[in-house]
C-alpha positions, 0 to 999 in steps of 0.5 A: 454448508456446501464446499462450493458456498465455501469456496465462494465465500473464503474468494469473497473475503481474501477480494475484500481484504485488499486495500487502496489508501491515499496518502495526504499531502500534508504528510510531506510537510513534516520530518519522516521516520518510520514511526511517523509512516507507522503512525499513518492512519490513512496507510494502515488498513493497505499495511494490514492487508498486506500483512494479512496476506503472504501472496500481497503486494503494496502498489505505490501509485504516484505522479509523474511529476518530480515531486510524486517520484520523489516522494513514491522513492522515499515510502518505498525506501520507509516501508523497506525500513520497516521490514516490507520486502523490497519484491512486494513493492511495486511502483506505478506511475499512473496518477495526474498527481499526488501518490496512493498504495494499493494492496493487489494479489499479484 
């Protein structure tokens, strides 16, 4: 295999490990800890990706409604509990409604 194929395919991989996840409605229905934000089968692979690499940022992408804010406040204050370094979180409120993260390079 040639350096270039190389290069190409280690670009290809680090695209395919970026992530974006919703974040169901139902989850503000009950107590939050951060158990139950780790518990979270829907935010994982976007944590995974941002784990995987040190360059990632988590986007919480929400409403510009009350309740979206609210709720984008308090993940980004789970996930800073958790360890996730508060200048890796970007916010964005570029949803009708409801709130996803999204796992970006820059």
């Amino acid at each position: 295999m040639n350096r270039l194929t190389a290069f190409l395919i280690l670009m290809m991989a680090s695209k395919m490990l970026h992530a974006a996840c919703n974040i169901p409605q139902s989850f503000w229905d009950w107590p939050r800890s951060g158990d139950a934000v780790l518990s979270l089968k829907e935010i994982r692979p976007c944590i995974d990706s941002y784990l995987s690499d040190p360059k990632s940022k988590l986007v919480i992408h929400h409403g510009a409604g009350d309740e979206d804010t609210l709720h984008s406040g308090e993940l980004r204050a789970w996930l800073m509990s958790l360890a996730i370094d508060p200048s890796r979180i970007a916010d964005a409120s570029d949803m009708p409604r409801g709130l996803s993260i999204e796992t970006t390079d820059h």
